[in-house]
NUMIGU-273827 format. One record per residue: residue number from 1; residue in one letter; chain; x, y, z of N, C-alpha, C in turn. Coordinates in Angstrom, 1 decimal. Layout:
REM residues N
ATOM,NUM,A,A,X,Y,Z,X,Y,Z,X,Y,Z
...
END
This chain:
REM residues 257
ATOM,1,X,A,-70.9,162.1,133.4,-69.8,161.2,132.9,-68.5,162.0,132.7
ATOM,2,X,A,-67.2,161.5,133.0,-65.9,162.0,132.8,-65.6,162.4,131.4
ATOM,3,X,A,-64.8,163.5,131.4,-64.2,163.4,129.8,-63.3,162.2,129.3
ATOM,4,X,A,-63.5,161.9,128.3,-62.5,160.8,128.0,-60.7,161.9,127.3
ATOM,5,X,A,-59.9,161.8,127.7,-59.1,162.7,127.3,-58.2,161.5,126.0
ATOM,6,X,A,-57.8,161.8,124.8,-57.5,161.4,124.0,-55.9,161.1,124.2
ATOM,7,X,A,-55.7,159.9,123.8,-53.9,159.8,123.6,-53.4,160.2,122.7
ATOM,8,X,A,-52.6,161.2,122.2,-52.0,162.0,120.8,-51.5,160.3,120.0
ATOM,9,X,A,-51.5,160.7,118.8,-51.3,160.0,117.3,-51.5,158.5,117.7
ATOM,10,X,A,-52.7,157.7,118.3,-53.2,156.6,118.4,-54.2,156.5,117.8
ATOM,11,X,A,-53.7,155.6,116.8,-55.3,155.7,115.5,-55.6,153.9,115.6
ATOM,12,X,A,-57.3,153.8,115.5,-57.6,152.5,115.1,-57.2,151.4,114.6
ATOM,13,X,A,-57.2,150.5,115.4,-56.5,149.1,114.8,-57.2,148.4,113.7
ATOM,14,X,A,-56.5,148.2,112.9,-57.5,147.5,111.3,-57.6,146.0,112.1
ATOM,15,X,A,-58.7,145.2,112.2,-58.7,144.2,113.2,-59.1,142.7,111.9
ATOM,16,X,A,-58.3,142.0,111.1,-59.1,141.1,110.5,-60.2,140.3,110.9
ATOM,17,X,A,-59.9,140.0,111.8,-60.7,139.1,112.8,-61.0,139.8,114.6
ATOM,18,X,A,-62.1,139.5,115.1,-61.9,139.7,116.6,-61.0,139.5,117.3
ATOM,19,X,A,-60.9,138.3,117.3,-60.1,137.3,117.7,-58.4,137.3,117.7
ATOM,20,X,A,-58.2,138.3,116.9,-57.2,138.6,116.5,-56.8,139.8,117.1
ATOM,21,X,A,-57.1,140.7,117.7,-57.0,141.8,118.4,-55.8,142.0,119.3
ATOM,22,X,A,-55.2,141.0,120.0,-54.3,140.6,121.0,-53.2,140.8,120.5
ATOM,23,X,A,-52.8,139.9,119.5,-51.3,140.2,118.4,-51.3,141.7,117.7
ATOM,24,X,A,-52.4,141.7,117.2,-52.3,143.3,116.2,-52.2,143.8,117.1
ATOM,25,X,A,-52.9,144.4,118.5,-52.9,145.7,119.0,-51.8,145.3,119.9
ATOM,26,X,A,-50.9,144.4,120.3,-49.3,144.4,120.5,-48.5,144.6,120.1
ATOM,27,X,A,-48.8,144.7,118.8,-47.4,144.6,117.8,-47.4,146.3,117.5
ATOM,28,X,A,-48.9,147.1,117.4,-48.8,148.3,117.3,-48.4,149.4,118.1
ATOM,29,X,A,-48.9,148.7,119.4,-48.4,149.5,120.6,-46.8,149.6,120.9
ATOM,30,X,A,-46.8,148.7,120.5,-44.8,148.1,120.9,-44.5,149.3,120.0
ATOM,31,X,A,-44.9,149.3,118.8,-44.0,149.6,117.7,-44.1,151.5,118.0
ATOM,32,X,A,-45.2,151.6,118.5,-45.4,153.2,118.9,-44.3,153.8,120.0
ATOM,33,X,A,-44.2,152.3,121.3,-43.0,152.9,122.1,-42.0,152.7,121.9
ATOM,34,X,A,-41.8,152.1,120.6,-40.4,151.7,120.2,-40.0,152.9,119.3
ATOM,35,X,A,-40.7,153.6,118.3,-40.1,154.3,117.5,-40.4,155.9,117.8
ATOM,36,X,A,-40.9,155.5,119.2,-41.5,157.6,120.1,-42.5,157.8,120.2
ATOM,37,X,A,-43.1,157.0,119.2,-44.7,157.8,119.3,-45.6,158.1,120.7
ATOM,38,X,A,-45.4,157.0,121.1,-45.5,157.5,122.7,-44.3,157.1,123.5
ATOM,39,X,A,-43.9,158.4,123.7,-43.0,159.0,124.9,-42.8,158.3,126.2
ATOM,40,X,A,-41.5,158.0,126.6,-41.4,157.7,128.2,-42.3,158.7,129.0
ATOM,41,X,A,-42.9,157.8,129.7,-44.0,158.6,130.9,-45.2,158.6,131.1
ATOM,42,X,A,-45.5,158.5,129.5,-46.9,158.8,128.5,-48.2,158.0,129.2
ATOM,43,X,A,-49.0,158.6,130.0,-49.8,158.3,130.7,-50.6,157.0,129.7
ATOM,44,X,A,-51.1,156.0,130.4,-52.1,155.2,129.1,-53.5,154.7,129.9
ATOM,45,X,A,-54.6,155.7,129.6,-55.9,155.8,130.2,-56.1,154.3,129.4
ATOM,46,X,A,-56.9,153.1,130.3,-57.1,152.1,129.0,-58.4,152.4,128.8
ATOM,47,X,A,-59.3,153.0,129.3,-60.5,153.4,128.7,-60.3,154.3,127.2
ATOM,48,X,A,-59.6,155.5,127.4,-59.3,156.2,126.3,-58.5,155.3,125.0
ATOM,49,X,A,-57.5,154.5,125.7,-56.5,153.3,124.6,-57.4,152.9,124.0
ATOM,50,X,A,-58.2,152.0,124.8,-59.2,150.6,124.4,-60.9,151.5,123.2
ATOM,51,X,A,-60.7,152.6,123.7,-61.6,153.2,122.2,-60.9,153.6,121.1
ATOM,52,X,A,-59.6,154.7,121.1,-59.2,154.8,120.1,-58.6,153.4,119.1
ATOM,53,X,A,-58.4,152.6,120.2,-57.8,151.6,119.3,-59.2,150.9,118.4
ATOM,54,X,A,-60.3,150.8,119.3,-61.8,149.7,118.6,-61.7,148.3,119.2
ATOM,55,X,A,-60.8,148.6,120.2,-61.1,146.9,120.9,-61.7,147.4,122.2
ATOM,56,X,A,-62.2,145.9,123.0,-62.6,146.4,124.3,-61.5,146.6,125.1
ATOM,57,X,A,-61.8,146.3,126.5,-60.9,146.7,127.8,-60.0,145.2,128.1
ATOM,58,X,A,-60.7,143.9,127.6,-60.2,142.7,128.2,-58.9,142.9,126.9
ATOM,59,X,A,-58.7,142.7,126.1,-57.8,141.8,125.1,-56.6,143.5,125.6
ATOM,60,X,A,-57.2,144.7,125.6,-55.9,145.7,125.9,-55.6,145.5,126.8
ATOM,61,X,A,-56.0,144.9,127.7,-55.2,144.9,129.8,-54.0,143.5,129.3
ATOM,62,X,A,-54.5,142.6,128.1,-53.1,141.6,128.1,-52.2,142.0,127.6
ATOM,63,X,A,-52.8,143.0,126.1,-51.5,143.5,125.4,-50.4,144.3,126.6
ATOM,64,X,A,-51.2,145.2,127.7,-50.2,145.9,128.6,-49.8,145.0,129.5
ATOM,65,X,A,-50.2,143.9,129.9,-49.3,143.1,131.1,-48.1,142.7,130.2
ATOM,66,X,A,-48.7,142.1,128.4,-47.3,141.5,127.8,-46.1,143.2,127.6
ATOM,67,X,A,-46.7,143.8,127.0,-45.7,145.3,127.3,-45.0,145.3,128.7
ATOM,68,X,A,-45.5,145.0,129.7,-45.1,145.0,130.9,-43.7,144.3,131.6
ATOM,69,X,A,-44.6,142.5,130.9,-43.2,142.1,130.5,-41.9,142.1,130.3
ATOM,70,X,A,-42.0,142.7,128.9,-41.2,143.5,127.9,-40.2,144.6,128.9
ATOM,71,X,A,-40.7,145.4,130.0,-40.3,146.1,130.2,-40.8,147.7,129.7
ATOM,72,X,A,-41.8,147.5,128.2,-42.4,148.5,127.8,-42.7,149.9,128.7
ATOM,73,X,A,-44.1,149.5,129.3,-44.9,149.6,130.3,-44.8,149.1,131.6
ATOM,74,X,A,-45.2,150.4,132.5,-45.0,150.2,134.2,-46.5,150.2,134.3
ATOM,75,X,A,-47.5,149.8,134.9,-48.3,149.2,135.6,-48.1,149.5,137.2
ATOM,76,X,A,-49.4,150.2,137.7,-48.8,150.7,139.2,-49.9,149.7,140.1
ATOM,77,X,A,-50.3,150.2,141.3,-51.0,148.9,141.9,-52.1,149.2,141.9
ATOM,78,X,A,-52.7,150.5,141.4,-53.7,151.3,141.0,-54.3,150.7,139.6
ATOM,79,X,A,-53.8,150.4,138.9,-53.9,149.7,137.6,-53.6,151.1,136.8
ATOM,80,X,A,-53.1,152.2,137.1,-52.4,153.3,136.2,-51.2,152.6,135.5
ATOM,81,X,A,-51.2,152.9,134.1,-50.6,152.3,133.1,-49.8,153.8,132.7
ATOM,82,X,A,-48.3,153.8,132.5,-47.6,154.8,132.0,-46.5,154.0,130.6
ATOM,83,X,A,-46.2,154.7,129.6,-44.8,154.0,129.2,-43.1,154.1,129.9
ATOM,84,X,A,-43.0,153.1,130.6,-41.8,153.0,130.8,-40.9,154.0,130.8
ATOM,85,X,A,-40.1,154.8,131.5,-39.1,155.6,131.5,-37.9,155.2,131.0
ATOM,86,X,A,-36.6,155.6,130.5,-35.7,155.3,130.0,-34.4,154.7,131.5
ATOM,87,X,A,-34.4,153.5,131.6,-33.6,152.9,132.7,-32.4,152.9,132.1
ATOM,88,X,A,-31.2,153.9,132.6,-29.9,153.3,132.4,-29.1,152.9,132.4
ATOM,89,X,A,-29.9,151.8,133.4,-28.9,150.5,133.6,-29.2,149.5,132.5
ATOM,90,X,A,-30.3,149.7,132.2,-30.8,148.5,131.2,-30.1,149.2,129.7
ATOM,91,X,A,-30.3,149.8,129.4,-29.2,150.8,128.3,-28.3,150.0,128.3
ATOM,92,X,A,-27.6,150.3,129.6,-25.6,149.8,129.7,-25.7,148.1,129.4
ATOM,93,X,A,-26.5,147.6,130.3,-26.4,145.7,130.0,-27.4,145.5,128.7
ATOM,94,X,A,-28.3,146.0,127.4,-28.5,145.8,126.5,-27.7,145.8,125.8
ATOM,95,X,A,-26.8,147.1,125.6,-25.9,147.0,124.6,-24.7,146.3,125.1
ATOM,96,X,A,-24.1,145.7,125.7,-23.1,145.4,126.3,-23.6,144.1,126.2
ATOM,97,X,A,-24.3,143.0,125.7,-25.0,142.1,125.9,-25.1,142.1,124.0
ATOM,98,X,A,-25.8,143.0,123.3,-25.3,143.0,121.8,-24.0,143.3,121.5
ATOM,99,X,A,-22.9,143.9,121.9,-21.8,144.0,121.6,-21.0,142.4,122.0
ATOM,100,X,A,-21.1,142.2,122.6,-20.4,140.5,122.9,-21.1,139.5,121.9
ATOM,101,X,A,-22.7,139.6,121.7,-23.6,138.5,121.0,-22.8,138.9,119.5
ATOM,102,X,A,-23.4,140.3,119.3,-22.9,140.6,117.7,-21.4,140.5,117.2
ATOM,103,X,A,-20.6,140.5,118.3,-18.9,140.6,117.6,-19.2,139.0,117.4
ATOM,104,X,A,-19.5,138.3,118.4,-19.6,136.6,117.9,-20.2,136.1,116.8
ATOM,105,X,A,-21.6,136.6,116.3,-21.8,135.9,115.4,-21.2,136.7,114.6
ATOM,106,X,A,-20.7,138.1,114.5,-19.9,138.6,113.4,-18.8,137.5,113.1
ATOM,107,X,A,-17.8,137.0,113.8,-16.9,136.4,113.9,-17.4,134.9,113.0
ATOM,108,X,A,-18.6,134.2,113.5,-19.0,133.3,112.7,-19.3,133.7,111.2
ATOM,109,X,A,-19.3,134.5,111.2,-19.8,134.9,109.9,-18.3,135.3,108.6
ATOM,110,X,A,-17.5,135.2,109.5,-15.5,135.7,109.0,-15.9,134.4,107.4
ATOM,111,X,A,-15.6,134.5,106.3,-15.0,134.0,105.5,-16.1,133.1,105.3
ATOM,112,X,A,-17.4,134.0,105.3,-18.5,133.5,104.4,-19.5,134.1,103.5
ATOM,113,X,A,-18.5,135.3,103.5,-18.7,136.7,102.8,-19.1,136.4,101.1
ATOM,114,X,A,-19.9,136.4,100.7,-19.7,135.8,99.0,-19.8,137.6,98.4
ATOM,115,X,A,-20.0,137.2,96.8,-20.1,138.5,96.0,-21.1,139.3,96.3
ATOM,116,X,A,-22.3,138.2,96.4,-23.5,138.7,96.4,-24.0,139.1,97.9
ATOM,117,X,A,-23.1,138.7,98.7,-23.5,139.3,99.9,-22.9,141.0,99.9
ATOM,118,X,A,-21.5,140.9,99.7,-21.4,142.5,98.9,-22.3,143.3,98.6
ATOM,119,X,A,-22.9,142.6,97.5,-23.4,143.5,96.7,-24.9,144.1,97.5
ATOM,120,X,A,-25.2,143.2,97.8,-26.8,143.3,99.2,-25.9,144.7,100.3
ATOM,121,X,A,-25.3,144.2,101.0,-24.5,145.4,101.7,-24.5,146.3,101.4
ATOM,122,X,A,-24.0,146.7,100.6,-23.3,148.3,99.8,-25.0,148.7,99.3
ATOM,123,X,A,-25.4,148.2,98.7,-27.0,148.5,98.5,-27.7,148.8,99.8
ATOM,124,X,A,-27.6,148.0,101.1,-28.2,148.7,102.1,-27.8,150.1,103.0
ATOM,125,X,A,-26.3,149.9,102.7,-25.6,151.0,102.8,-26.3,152.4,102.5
ATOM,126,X,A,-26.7,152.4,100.9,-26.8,153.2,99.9,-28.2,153.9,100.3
ATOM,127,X,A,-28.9,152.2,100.9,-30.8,153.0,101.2,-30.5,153.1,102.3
ATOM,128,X,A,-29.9,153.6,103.4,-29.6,153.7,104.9,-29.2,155.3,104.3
ATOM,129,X,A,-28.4,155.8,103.6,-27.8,157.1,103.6,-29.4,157.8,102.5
ATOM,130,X,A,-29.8,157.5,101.9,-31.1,158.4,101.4,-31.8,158.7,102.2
ATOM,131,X,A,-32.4,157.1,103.3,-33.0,157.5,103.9,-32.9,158.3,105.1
ATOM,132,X,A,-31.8,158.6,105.4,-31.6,159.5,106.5,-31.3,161.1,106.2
ATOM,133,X,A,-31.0,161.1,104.5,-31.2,162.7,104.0,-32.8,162.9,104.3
ATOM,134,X,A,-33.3,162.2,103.3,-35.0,162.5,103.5,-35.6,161.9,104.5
ATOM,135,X,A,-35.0,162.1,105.8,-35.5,161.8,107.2,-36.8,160.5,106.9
ATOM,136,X,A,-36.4,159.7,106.0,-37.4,158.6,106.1,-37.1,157.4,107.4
ATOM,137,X,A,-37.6,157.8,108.4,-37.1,156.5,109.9,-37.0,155.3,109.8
ATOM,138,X,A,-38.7,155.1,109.1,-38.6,153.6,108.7,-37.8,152.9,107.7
ATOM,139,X,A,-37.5,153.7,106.7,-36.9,153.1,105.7,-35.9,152.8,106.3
ATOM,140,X,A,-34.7,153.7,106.8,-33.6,153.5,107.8,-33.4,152.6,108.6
ATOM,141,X,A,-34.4,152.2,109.7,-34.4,151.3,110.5,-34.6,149.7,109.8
ATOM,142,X,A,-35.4,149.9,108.7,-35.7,148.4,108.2,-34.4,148.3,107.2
ATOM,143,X,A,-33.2,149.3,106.9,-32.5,148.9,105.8,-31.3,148.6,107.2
ATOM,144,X,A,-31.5,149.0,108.2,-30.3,149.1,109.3,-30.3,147.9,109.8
ATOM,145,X,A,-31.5,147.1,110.0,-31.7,145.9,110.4,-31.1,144.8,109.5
ATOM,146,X,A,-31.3,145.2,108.2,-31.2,144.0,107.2,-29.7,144.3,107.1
ATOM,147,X,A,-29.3,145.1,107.1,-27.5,145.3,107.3,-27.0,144.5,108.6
ATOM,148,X,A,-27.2,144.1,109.6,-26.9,143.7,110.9,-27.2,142.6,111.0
ATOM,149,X,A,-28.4,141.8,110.2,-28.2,140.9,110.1,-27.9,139.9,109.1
ATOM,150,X,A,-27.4,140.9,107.9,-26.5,140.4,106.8,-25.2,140.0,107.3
ATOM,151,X,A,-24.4,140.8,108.1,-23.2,140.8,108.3,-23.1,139.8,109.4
ATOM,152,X,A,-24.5,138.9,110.0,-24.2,138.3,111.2,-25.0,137.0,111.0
ATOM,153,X,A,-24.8,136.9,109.8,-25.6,135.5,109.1,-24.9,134.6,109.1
ATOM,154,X,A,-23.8,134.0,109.5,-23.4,133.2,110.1,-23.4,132.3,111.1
ATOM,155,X,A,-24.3,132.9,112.1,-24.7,132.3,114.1,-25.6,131.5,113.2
ATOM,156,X,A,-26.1,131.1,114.6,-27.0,129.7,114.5,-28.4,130.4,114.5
ATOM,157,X,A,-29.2,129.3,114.5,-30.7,130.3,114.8,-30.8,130.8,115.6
ATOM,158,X,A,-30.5,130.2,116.9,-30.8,130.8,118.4,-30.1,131.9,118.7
ATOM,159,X,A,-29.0,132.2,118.3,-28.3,133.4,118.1,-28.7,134.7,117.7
ATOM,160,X,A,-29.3,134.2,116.4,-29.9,135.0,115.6,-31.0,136.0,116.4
ATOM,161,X,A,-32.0,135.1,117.1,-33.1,135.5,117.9,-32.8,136.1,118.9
ATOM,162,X,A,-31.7,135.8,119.4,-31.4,136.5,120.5,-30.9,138.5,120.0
ATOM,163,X,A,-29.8,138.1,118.7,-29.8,139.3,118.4,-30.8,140.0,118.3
ATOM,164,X,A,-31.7,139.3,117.6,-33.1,140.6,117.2,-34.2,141.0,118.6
ATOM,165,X,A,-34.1,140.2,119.4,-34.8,140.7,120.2,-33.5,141.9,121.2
ATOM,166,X,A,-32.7,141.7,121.2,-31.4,142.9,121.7,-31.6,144.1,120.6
ATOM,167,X,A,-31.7,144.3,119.4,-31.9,145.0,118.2,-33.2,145.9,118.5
ATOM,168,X,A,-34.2,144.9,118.9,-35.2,145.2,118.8,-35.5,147.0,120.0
ATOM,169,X,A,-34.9,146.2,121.3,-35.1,146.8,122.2,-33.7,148.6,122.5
ATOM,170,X,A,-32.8,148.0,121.5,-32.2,149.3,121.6,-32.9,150.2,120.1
ATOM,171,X,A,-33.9,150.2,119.5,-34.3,151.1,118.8,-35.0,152.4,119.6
ATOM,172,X,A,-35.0,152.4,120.7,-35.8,153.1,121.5,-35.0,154.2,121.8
ATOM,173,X,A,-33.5,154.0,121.7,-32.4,154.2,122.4,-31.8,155.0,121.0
ATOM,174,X,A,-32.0,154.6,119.7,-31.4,154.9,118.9,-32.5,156.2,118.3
ATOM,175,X,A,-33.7,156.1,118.5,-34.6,157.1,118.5,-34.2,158.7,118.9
ATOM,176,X,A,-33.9,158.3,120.3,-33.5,159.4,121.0,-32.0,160.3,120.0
ATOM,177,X,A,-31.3,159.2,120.0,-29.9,160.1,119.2,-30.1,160.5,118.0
ATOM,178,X,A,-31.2,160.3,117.3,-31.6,160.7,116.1,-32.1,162.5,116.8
ATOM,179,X,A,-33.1,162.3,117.5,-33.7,163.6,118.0,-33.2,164.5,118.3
ATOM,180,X,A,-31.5,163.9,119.3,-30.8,164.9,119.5,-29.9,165.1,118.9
ATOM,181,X,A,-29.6,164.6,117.8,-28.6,165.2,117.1,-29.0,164.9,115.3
ATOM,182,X,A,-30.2,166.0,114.9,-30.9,165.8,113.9,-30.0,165.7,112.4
ATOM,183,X,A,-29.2,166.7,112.5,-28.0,167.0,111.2,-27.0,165.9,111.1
ATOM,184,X,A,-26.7,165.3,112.2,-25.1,164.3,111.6,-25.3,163.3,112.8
ATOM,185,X,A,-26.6,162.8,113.0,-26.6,161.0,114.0,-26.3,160.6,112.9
ATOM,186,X,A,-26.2,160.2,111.5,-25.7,159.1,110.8,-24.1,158.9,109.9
ATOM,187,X,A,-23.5,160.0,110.2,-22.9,160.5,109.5,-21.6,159.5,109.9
ATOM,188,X,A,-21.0,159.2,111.3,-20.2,157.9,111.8,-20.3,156.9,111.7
ATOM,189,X,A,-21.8,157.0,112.0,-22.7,155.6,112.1,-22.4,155.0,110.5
ATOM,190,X,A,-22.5,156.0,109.7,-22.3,155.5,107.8,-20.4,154.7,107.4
ATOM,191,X,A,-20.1,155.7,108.1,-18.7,155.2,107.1,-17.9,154.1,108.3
ATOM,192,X,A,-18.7,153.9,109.9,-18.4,152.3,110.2,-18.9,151.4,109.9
ATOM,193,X,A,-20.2,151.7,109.5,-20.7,149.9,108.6,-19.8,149.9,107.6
ATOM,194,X,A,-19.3,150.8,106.7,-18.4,150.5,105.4,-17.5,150.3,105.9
ATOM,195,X,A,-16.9,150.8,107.0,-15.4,149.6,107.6,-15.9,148.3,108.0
ATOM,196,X,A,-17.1,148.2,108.8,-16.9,146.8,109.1,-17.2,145.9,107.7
ATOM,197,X,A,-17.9,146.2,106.7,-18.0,145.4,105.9,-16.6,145.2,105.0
ATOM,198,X,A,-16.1,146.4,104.8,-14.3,146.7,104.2,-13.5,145.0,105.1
ATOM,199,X,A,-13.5,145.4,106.5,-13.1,144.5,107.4,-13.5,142.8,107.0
ATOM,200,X,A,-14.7,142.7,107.1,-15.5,141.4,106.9,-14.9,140.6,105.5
ATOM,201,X,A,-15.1,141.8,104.8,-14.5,141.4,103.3,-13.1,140.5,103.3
ATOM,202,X,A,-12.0,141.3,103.8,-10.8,141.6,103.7,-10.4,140.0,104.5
ATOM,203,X,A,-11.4,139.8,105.5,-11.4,138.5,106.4,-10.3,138.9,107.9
ATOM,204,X,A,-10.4,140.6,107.4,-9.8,141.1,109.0,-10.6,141.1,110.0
ATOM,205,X,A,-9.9,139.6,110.9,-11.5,139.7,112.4,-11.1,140.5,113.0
ATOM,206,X,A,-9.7,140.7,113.9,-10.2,141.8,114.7,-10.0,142.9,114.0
ATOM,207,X,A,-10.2,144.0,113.0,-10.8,145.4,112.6,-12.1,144.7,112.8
ATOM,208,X,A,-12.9,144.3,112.3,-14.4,143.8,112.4,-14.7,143.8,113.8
ATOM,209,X,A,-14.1,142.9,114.1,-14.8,143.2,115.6,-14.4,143.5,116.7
ATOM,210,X,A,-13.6,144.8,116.4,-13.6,146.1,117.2,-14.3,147.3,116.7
ATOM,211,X,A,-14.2,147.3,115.5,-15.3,148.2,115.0,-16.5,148.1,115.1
ATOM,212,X,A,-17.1,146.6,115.3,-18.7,146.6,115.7,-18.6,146.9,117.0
ATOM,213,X,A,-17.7,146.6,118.1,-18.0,147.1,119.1,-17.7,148.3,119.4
ATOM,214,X,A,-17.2,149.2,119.0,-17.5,150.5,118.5,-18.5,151.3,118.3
ATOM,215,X,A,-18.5,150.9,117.2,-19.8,151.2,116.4,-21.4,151.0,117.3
ATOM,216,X,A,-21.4,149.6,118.1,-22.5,149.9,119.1,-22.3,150.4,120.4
ATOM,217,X,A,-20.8,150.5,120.9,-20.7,151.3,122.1,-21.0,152.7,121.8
ATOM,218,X,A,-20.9,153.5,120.9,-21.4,154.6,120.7,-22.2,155.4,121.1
ATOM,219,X,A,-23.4,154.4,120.4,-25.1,155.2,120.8,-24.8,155.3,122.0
ATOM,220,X,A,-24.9,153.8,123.0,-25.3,153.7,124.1,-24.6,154.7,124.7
ATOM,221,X,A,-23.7,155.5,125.0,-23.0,156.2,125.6,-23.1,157.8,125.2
ATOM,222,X,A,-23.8,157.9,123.7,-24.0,159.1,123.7,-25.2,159.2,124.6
ATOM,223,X,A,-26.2,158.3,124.6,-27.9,158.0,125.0,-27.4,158.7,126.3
ATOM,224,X,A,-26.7,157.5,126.8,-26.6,157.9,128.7,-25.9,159.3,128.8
ATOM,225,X,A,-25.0,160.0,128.0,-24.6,160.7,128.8,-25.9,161.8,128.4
ATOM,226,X,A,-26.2,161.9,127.4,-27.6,162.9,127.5,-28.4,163.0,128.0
ATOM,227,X,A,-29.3,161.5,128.5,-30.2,161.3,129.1,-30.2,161.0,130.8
ATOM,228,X,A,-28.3,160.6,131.1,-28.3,160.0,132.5,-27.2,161.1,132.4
ATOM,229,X,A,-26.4,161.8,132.7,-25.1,162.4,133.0,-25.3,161.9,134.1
ATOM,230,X,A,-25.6,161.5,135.1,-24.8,161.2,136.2,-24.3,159.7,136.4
ATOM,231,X,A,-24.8,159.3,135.8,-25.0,157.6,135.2,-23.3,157.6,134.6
ATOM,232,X,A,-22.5,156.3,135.6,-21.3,155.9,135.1,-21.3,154.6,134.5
ATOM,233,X,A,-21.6,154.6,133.1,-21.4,153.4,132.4,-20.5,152.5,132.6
ATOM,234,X,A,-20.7,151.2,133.1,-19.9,150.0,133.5,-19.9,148.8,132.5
ATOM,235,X,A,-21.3,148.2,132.1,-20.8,147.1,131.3,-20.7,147.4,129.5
ATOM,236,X,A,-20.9,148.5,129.2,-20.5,148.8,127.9,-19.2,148.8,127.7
ATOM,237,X,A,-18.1,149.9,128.6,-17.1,149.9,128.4,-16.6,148.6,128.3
ATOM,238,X,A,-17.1,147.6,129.6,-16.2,146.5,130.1,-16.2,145.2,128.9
ATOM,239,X,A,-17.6,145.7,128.0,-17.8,144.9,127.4,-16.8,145.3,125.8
ATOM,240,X,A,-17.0,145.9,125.6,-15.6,146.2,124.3,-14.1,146.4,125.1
ATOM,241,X,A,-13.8,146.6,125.8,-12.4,145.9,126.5,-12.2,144.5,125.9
ATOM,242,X,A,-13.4,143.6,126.3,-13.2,142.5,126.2,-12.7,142.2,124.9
ATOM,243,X,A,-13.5,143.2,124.1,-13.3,142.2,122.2,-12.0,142.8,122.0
ATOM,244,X,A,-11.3,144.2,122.7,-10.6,144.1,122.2,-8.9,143.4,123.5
ATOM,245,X,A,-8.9,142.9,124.2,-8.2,141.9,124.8,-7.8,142.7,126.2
ATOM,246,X,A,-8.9,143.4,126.3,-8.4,144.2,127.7,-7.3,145.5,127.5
ATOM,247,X,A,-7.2,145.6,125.7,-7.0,147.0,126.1,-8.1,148.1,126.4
ATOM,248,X,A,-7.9,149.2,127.0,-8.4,150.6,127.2,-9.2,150.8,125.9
ATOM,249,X,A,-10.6,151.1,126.2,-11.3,151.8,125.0,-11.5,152.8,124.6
ATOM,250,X,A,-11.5,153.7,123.6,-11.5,155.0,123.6,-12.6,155.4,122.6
ATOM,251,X,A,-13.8,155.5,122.9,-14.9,155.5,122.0,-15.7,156.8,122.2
ATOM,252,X,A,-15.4,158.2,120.7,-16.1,158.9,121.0,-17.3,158.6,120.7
ATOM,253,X,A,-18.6,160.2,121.0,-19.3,159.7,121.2,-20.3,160.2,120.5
ATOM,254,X,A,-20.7,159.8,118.6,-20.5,160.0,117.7,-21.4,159.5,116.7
ATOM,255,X,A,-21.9,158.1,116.9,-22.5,157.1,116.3,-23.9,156.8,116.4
ATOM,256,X,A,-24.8,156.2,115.4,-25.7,155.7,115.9,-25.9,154.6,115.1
ATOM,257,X,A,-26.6,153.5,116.1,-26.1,151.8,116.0,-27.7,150.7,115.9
END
């Protein structure tokens, strides 16, 4: 019999139910190639997956076609399962696709700013900058979220969904700029959410939303040039031109979003 070769830091799925295996072991695997744990490339034996995890082979072959989906996972005709490599074209049209969604519903959101929405803000602010002293990811990520969509609580529902699933898919992206630039990825990233909220406040739309599109053209551009230097970013740029009326952007590359 073959060796079964282990996947690094894939630990067992707590399963309430059998039956249940499909959603849990999706949501964990997503969440592994969303926050690094497994790496663009990252071979995925489903014999080796489908034990570490405690499910069989049928309910993990759907979680990878839904990953697949997603874009997660590539799937070869072999039935070799890899994680996804970092595409950046899909980089440039994700964020360039949140930069137009998010300045809009930011815009919806102009002059419905209350006290207590302040007060929520500056508070997430506050656990966004601890947790990135004490390298806490998650705490960061779940206080970064709730900041983005405080500030965009205004759109409709469908809007909303749309943001988060754009949100969802540049965390992968925002991983990377953490890794490479361990001492000061949050350090721009910090004092532009306190302008755009300064902005929001003040019921200045365009500072607001030219600073969000800023503020998310950033990553994407530090991402690509690290990861693609040869890669000429097209709809990022074209897409903050737009918010700000076709002038020239000038966005270092500095941030993480």
């Amino acid at each position: 019999m073959s060796r079964v070769v282990q996947i690094p830091d894939i630990r067992k799925v707590d399963l309430p139910e059998a039956r249940q295996a499909i959603p849990h072991v999706h949501a964990y695997l997503r969440e592994c190639i969303l926050d690094g744990t497994l790496t663009p490339g990252t071979k995925l034996s489903q014999v080796s997956l489908a034990r570490q995890l405690g499910v069989s082979r049928t309910p993990l072959r759907e979680v990878l076609r839904m990953l697949q989906e997603e874009g997660l996972v590539e799937i070869e005709p072999n039935q070799r399962t890899r994680v996804a490599g970092l595409d950046p074209q899909e980089l440039d049209d994700v964020y360039a696709s949140r930069i137009l969604l998010e300045t809009l519903a930011l815009s919806m959101t102009m002059g419905k700013v209350t006290a207590s929405t302040r007060r929520e803000a500056k508070r997430l602010l506050t656990v966004m900058r601890r947790a990135a002293k004490t390298g806490d990811f998650g705490a960061w990520f779940a206080a970064h979220a709730d900041y983005h969509r405080l500030i965009s609580a205004g759109a409709g529902e469908s809007l909303k969904r749309q943001l988060e699933t754009l949100a969802d898919r540049t965390i992968r992206y925002i991983r990377i700029y953490q890794v490479s630039d361990p001492h000061s990825w949050q350090a721009a990233g910090d004092v532009e959410h306190a302008r755009i909220l300064q902005a929001l406040t003040d019921g200045d739309e365009p500072e607001a939303l030219i600073g969000m599109a800023h503020h998310l053209a950033r990553t994407a551009l530090r991402v690509l040039a690290d990861c693609a230097p040869g890669y000429e970013p097209a709809a990022v740029p074209h897409a903050v031109a737009l918010i700000e009326d076709g002038r020239p952007a000038a966005m270092p590359l500095t941030s993480a979003s």
